[in-house]
Residue frames as qw, qx, qy, qz and C-alpha x, y, z in Angstrom:
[[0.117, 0.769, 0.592, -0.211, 161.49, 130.91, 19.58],
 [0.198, 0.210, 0.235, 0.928, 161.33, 133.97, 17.19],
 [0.147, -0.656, -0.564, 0.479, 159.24, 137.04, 18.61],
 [0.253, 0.464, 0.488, 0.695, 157.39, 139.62, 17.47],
 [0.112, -0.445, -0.494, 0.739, 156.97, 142.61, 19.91],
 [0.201, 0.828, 0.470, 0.230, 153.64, 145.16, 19.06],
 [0.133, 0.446, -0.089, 0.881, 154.77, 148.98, 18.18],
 [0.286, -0.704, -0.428, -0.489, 153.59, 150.84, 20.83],
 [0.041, 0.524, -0.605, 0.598, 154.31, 151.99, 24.76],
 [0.821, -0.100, -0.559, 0.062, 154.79, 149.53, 27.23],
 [0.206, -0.679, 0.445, -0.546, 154.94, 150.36, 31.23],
 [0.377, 0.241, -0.856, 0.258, 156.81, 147.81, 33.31],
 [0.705, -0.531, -0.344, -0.321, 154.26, 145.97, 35.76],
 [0.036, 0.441, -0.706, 0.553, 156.63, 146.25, 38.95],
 [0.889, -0.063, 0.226, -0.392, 153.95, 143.43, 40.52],
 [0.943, 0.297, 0.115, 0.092, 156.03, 140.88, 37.64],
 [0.674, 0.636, -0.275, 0.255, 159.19, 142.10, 38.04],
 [0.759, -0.639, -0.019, 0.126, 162.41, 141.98, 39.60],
 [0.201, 0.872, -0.368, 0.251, 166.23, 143.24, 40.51],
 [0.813, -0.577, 0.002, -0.080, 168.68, 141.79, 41.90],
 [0.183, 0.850, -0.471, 0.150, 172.16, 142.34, 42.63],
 [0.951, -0.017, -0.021, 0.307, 175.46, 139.49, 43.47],
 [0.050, -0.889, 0.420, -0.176, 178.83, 140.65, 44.86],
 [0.848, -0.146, -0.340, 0.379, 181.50, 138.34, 46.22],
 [0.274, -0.869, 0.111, -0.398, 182.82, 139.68, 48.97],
 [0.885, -0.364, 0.291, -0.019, 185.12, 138.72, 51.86],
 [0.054, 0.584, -0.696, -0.415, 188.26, 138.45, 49.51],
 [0.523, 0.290, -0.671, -0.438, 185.98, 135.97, 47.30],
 [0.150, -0.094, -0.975, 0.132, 184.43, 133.51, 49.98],
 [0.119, 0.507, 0.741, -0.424, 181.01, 134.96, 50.65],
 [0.041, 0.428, 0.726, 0.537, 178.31, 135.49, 48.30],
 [0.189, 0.324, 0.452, -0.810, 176.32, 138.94, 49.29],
 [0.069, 0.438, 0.804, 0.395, 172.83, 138.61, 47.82],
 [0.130, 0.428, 0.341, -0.827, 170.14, 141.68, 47.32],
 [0.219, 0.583, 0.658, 0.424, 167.15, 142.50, 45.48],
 [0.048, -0.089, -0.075, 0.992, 165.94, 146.01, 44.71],
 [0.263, 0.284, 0.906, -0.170, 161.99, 146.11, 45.02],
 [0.414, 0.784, 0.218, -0.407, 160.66, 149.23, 43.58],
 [0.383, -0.180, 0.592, 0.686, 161.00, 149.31, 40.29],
 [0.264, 0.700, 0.233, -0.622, 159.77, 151.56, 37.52],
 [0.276, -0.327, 0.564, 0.706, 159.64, 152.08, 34.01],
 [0.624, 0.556, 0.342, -0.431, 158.37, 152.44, 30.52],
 [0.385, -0.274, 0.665, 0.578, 159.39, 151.98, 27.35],
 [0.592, 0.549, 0.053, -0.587, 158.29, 152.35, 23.46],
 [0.547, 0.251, 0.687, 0.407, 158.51, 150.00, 19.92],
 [0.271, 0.448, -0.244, -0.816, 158.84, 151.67, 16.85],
 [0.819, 0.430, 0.030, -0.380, 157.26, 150.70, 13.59],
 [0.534, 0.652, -0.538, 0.006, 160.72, 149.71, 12.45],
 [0.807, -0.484, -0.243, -0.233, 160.79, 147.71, 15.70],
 [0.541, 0.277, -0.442, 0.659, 163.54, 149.27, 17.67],
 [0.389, -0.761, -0.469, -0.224, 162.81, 150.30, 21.07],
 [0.115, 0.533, -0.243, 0.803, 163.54, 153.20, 23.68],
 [0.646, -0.652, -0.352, -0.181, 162.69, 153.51, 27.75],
 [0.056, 0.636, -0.591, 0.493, 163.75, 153.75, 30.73],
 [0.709, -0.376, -0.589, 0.100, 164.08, 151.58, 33.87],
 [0.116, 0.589, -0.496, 0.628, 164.55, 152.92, 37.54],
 [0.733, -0.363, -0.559, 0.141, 165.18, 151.48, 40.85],
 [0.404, -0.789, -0.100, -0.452, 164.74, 152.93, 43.94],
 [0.431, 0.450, -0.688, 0.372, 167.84, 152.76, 45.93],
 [0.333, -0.307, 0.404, -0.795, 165.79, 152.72, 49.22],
 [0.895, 0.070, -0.170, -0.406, 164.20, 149.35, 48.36],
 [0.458, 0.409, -0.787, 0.058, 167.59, 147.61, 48.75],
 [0.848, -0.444, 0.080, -0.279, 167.11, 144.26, 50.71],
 [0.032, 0.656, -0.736, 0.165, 170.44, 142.36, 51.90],
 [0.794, -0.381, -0.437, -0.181, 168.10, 140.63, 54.56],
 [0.475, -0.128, -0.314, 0.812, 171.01, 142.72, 56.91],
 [0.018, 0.971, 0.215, 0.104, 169.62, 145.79, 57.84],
 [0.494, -0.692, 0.246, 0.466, 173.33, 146.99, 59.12],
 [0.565, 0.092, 0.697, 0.432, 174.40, 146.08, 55.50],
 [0.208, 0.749, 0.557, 0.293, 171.36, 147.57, 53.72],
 [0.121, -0.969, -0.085, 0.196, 171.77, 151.07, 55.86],
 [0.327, -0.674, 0.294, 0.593, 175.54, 151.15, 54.53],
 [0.460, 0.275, 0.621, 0.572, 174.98, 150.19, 51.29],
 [0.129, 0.925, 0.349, 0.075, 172.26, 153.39, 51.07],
 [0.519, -0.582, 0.159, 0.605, 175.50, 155.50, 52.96],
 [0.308, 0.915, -0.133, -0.225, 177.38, 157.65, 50.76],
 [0.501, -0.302, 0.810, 0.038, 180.29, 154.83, 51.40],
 [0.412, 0.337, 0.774, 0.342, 177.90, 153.00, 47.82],
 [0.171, 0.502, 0.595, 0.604, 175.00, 154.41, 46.31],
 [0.161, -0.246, -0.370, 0.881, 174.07, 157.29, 48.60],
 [0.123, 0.482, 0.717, 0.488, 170.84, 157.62, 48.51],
 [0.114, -0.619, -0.351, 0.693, 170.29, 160.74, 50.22],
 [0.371, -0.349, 0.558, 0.655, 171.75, 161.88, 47.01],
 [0.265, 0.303, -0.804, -0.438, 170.96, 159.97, 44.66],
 [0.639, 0.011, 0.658, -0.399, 167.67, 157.81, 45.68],
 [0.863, 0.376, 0.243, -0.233, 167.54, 156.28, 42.02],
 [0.250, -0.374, 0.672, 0.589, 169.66, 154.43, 39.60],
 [0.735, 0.469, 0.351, -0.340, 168.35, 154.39, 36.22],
 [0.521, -0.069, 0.727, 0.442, 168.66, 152.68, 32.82],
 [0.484, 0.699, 0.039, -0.525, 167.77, 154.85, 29.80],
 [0.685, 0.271, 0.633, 0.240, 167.39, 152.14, 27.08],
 [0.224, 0.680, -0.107, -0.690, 168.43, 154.40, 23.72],
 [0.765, 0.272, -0.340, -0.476, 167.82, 151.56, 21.45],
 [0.612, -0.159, 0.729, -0.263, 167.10, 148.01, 21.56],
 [0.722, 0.301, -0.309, -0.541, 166.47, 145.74, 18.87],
 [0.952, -0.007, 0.225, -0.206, 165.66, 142.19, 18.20],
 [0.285, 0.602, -0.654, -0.359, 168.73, 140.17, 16.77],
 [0.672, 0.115, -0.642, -0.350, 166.87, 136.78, 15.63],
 [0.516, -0.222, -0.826, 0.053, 165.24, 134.64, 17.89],
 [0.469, -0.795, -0.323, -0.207, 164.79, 135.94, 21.56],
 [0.672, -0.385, -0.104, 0.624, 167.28, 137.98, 21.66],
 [0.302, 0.912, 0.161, 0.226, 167.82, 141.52, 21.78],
 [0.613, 0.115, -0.156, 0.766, 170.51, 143.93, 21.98],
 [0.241, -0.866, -0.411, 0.156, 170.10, 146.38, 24.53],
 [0.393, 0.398, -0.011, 0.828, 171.90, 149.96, 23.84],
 [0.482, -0.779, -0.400, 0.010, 171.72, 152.33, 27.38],
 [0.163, 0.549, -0.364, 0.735, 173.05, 154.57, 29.81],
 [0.614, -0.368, -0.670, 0.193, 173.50, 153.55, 33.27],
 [0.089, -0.713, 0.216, -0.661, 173.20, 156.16, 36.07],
 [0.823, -0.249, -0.508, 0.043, 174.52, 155.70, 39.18],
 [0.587, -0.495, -0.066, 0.637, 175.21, 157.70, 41.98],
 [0.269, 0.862, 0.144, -0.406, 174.81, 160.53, 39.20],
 [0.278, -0.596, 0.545, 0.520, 177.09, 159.08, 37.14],
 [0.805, 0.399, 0.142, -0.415, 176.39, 158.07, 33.97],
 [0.326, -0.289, 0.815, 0.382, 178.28, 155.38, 31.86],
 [0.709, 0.194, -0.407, -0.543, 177.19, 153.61, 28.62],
 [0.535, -0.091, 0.825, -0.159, 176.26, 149.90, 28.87],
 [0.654, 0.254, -0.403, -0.588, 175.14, 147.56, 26.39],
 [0.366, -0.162, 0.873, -0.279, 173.59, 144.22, 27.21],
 [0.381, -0.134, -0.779, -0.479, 171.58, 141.19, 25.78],
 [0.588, 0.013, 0.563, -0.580, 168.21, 140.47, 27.27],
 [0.131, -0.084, -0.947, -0.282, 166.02, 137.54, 26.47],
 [0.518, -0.138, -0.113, -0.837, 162.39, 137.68, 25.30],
 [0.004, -0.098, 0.972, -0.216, 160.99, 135.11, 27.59],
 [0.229, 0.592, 0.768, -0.086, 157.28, 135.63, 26.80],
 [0.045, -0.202, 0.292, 0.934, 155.50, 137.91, 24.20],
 [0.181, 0.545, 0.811, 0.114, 151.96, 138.61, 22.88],
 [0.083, 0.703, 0.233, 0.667, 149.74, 141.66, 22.01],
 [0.628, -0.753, -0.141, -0.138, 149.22, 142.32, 25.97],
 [0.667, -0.664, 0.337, 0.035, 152.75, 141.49, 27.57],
 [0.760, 0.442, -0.395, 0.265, 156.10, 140.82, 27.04],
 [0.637, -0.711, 0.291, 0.056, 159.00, 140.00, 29.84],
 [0.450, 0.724, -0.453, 0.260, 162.36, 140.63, 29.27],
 [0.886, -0.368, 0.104, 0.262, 165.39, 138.49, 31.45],
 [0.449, 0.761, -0.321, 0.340, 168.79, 139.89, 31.24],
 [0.808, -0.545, -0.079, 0.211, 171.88, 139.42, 33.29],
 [0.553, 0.711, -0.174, 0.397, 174.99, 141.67, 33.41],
 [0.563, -0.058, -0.322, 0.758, 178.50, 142.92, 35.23],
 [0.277, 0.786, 0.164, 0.528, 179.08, 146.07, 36.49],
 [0.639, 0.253, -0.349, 0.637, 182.13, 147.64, 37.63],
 [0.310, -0.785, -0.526, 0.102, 181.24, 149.68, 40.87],
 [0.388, -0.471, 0.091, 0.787, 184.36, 151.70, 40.87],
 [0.232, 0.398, 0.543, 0.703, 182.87, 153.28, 37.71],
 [0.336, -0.715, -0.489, -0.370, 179.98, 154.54, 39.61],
 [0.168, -0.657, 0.335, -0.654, 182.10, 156.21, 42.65],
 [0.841, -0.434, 0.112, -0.303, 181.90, 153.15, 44.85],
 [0.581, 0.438, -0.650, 0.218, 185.62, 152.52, 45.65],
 [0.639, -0.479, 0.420, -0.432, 184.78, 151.86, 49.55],
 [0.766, 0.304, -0.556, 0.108, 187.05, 148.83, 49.93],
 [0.490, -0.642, 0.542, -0.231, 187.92, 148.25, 54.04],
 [0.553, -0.376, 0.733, 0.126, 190.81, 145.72, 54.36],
 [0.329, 0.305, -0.659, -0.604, 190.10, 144.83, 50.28],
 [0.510, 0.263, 0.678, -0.459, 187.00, 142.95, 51.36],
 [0.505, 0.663, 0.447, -0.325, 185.39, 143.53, 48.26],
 [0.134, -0.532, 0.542, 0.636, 186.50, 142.69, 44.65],
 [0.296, 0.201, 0.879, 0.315, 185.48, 141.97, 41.47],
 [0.267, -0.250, -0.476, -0.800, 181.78, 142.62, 39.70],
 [0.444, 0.303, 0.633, -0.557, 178.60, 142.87, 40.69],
 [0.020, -0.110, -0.735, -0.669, 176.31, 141.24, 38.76],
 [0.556, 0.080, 0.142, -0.815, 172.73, 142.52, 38.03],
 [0.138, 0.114, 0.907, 0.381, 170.07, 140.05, 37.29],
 [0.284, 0.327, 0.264, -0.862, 166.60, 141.27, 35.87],
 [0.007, 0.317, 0.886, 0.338, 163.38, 139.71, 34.72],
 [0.153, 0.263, 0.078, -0.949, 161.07, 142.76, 33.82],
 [0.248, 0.560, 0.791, 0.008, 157.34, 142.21, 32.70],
 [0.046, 0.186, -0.240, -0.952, 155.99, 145.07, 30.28],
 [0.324, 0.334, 0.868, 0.174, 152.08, 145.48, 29.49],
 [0.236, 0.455, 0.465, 0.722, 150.78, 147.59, 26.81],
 [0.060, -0.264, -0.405, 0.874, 149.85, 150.82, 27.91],
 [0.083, 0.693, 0.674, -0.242, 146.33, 151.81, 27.58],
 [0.343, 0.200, 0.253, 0.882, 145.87, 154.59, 24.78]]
């Protein structure tokens, strides 16, 4: 499928979208699954059809489906959200690279840290009204100040997955 996104700003319907995070844990025998529910954002298309935004999630939203879990993961021990109640993605260009794929160019913030990132998302639906983006990536937590590690429980990536709905903003 080749896509064709309209210029213009685009604010993320958080109704159609979703977050969700994947750890292995356990020295690599138990899958920890979470989803992050608020989510925010906006974004813009140029004429030249490169695009800019941001995304943020509300660190308070995390769901394990553990509340013990969920309250340390908020802890200062991960993402302390006392702190820090948002992590956000500030998309500084994006562009289509043939078919339904784009290349995503960003800055991840976490914990107040910021890192670059660059990821591919897939346009999975597109028209003058809506578009939804699908993307799946790593990321290294010890980057982000989250070296909590009791008895080396806890190794590897976390991976993000995220299927974001965008509909034209109203001018």
């Amino acid at each position: 499928m080749t896509v064709a996104v309209e210029t213009g700003i685009w604010q993320l319907d958080p109704t159609a979208s979703a977050v969700a995070l994947r750890h292995r844990t356990m020295w690599g025998l138990v899958n920890v699954k979470g989803t992050l529910a608020a989510v925010g954002g906006r974004g813009e298309v140029a004429a030249d059809g490169t695009a800019t935004g941001t995304v943020t999630l509300d660190v308070a939203s995390l769901d394990t489906k553990n509340a013990k879990r969920d309250t340390h993961l908020r802890s200062a021990d991960f993402f302390d959200a006392d702190n820090h109640p948002e992590i956000t993605f500030a998309v500084r260009g994006a562009e289509l690279r043939g078919g339904d794929t784009a290349q995503v160019d960003g800055q991840l913030t976490v914990r107040g840290i910021s890192r670059p990132h660059t990821l591919t998302a897939r346009v999975t639906s597109a028209d003058a009204e809506a578009l939804t983006l699908e993307a799946e990536f790593t990321v290294d937590r010890a980057e982000f100040g989250m070296g909590w590690n009791q008895l080396g429980m806890i190794r590897g990536l976390t991976t993000v997955t995220a299927a974001l709905r965008f509909t034209r903003a109203q001018a």
